[in-house]
N, C-alpha and C positions, 0 to 999 in steps of 0.2 A: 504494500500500500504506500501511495504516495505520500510523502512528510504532511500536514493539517498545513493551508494555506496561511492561516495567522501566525503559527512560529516561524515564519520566513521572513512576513514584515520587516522591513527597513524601519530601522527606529524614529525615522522622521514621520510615514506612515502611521505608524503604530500611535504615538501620540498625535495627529491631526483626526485617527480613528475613533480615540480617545475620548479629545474631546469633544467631537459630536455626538458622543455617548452621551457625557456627561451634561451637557447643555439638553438634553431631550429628556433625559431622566428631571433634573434638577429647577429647569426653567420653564420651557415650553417654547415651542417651537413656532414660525411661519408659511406661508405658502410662496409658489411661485411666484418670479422676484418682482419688486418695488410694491406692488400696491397692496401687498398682504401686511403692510404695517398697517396701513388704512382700517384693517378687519375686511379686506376681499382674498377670502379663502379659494373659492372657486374661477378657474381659466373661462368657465362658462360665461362670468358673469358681464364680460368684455370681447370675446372673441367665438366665434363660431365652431371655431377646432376645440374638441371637450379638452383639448390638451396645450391650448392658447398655441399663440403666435397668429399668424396672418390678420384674414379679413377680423374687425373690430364689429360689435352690432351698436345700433346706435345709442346703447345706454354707455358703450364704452370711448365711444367718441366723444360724450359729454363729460367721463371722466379725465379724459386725454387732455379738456381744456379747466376742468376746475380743479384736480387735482395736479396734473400731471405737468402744465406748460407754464410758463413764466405771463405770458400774456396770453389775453385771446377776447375776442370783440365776442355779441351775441352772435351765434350760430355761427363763427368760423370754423367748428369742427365739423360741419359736415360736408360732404360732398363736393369738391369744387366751393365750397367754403358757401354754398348759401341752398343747395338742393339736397328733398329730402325723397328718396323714391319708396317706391308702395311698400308696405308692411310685409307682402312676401319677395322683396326682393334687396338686394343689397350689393355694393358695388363696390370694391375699392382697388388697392396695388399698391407697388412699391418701387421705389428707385433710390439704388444705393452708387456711391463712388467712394472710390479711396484712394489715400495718398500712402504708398507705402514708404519705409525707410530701414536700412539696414548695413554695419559699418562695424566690417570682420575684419581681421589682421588682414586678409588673404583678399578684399574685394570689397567696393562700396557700391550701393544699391537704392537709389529709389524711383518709383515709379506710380503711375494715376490709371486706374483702368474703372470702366465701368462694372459693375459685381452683379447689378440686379436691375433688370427691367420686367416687372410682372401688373398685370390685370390682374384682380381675382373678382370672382361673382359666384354670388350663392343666391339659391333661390327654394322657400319654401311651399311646403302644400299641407295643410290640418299638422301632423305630426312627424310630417319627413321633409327629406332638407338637401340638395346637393350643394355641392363646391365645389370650382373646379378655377385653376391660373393656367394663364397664358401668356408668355413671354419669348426672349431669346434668351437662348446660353449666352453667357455674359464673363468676364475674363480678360487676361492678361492676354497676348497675342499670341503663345503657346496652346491656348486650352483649345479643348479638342470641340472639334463643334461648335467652336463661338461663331455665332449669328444664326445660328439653327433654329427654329421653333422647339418649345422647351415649354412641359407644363410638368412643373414640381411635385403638386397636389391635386389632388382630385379624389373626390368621396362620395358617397349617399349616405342619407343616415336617417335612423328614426330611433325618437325618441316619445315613448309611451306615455312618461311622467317626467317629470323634473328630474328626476331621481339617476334615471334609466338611462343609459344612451349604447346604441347598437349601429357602427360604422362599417363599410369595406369600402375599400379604393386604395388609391394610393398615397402615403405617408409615412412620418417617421416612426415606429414602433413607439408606444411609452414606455419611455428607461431613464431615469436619473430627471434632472433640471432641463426642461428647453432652451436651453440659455440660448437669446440672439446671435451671442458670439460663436458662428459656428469653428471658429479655431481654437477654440477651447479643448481642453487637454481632454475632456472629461467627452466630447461629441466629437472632433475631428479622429484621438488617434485611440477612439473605438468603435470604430466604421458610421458614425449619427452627422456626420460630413453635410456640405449640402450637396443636392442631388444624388443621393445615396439612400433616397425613401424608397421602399419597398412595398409591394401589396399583398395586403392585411386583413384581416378581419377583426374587429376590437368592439368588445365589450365593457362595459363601465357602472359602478355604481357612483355616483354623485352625493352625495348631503352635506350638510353643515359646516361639519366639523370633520370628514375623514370621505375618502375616496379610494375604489381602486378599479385598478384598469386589468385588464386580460387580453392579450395580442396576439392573435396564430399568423404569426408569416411566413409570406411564401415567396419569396425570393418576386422576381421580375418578370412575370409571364412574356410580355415584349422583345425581352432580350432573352432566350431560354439558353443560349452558347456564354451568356456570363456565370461566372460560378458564384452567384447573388447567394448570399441566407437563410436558412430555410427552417422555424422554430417555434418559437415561444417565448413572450416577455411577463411579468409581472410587474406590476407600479403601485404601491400603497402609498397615503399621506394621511399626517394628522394635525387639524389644526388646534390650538388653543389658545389661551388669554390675549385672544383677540389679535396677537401681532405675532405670530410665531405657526410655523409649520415645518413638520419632519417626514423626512420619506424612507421610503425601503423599495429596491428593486432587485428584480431576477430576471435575468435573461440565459436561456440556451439557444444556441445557434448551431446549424449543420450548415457544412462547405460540401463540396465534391472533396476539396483537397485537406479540410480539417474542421476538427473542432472546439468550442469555445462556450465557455461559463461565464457570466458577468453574476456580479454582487453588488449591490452599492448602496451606502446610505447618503443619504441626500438632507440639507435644512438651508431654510430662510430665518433669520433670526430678528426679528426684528426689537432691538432696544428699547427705540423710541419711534418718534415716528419723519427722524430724523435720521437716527443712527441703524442702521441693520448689519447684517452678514449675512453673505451666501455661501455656501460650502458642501459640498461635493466629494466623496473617498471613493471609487471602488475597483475593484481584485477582477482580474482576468486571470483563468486558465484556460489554456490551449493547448489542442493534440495536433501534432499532422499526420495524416494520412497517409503521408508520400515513404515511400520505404526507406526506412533509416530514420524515418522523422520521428522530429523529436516534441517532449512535453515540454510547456516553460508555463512560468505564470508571474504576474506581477500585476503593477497597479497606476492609478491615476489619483493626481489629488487636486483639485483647482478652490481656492479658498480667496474671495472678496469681501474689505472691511469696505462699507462703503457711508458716507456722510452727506446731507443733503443741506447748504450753505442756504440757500431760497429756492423757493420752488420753485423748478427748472433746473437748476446747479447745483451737480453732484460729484464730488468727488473722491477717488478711492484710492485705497491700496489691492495689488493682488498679487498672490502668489501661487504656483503653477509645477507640478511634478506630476512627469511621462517615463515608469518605469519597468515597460510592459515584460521584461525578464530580469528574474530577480539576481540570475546567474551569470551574467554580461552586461556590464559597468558601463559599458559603449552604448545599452539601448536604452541610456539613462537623458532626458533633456529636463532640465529644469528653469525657469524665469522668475523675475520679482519686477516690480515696478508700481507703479503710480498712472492715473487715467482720471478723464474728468468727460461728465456727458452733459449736453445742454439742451433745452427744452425751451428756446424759445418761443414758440406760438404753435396752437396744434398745428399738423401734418408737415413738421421740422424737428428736426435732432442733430447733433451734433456729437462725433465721440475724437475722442484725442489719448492716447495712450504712450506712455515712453516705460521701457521695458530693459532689464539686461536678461540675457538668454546666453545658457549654455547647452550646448548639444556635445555630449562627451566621446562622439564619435568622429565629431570633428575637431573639438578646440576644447582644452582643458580649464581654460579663460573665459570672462562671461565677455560676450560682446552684446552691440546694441543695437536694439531693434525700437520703430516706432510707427505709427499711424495715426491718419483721422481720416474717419469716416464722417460722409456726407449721407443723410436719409432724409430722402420727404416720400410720403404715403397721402394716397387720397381716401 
């Protein structure tokens, strides 16, 4: 039998694992990030996907301007800033740009590309509900497909009660934090990438205070020559004293060419209703399939202190560890840094990040990496 996962822990692990114990045991936990200090437990209550991100419903676009933006005139958050369409229908998208930067012994780098150009539209009937975006692949001048037609997401869904929610299409399984950042330690280098959604079938229970999801998927019908994932997720949360939520997830995964276990515990912490944390641990083991192959297993840790100066203007610290074999020093990348996001008026944001990053497969020394991002969504 193989050595138990947790006496392998790197000690830095072991205590960020720690203390998310202890803060869920001792405090009480938040939801998915920012506005669960408010007391908004539920992704529902803002977004169409039970598992948030994208298209906003319109009680969320009215939070976007009283809680969320620094300014905002009456009815600038809707629609092209003044329309409001029929009750079963709903419209928005998104356009992102970034400035990247990066300045290694060996090479200086920065560069502006476009990241995201999407429609999204959903439209309801009594109890059920589609989504579906439409856009181009979007990228650096490398990426494969840029200018293609590209739609990320797309679903049906019916929900019986409040309570209840029953989806298939295609999306991100729920596993851990949706965190926007999809180059996060915790989504990018555990395949939750973007354009890396698979098709799903996912079940949910919804209330108050605690949620959980159930995901059977099925790798990428479209593509059936890629060696897509093929499995099962679990996602639990619990919310309490109104500004805190904690989570638990499971995922198994089949490859053709291996496979893989995910664990992870997940919180939004929220202090005040200024001060929170977000923080994120979890453990991969991996088999391969290929003869000779071999077992590894390790981990991820992504942890955000973050402070809200006025509303709109937010500033944090983060810290970031990609350890996915516990047994090679080399598969070890770690970062720390500082970032500030700005909210000037709805369907505007701003993010600015400055970072030192080490990747010990390359440089034993941190170098420096940095960005901002540009977002407006309609």
């Amino acid at each position: 039998m193989r050595p138990f996962i947790f006496a392998r822990l790197t000690p830095l692990l072991a205590i960020i694992l720690f203390t998310i114990m202890f803060f869920t045991v001792s405090l009480e936990a938040w939801a998915y990030p920012d506005l669960v200090r408010h007391g908004y437990a539920s992704c529902l209550a803002c977004h169409v996907s039970p598992t948030g991100g994208g298209l906003t419903t319109p009680y969320g676009r009215s939070l976007s301007k009283e809680l969320v933006s620094h300014w905002g005139r009456e009815g600038e958050e809707k629609l092209l800033y003044k329309t409001t369409p029929p009750e079963w229908l709903n419209i928005g998208g998104d356009v992102r740009a970034i400035q990247t930067y990066v300045n290694t012994r060996a090479f200086k780098q920065a560069r502006f590309f476009q990241m995201q150009t999407d429609l999204e539209v959903a439209v309801s009937y009594k109890n059920f509900y589609a989504d579906t975006t439409a856009g181009v692949q979007e990228g650096p001048e490398s990426t494969v497909n840029r200018g293609h037609f590209l739609s990320r997401r797309h679903f049906i869904g019916y929900r019986p009660k409040d309570e209840l929610s029953l989806r298939t299409g295609r999306f991100q399984a729920a596993y851990g934090l949706n965190l926007s950042d999809h180059t996060a330690v915790t989504r990018r280098n555990l395949g939750f990438d973007e354009n890396t959604e698979t098709d799903n079938i996912e079940g949910a229970i919804i209330g108050e205070n605690a949620d959980l999801f159930l995901t059977g998927i099925f790798g990428r019908t479209d593509e059936p020559w890629g060696d897509w994932e093929h499995g099962a997720a679990l996602s639990t949360s619990y919310f309490f004293m109104d500004r805190f939520k904690v989570g638990f997830s499971l995922l198994h995964g089949d490859k053709s060419t291996s496979t893989r276990d995910l664990v992870g515990l997940n919180g939004i912490l929220g202090f005040s209703k200024k001060l929170y944390a977000i923080s994120e641990v979890d453990l991969q083991m991996q088999s391969s399939k290929l003869v000779g192959g071999a077992y590894t297993h390790g981990g991820v840790s992504y942890q955000q202190l973050n402070y809200e100066f006025l509303q709109g203007l937010h500033v944090y610290l983060a810290h970031q560890v990609s350890y996915l074999d516990f047994s090679d020093v080399f598969s070890r990348v770690d970062s720390w840094g500082a970032g500030t996001e700005l909210y000037p008026r709805p369907h505007l944001d701003f993010q600015l990040e400055l970072r030192k990053e080490r990747a010990m497969a390359l440089y034993t020394s941190y170098y420096d990496v940095g960005w901002v991002v540009l977002h407006y969504y309609l």
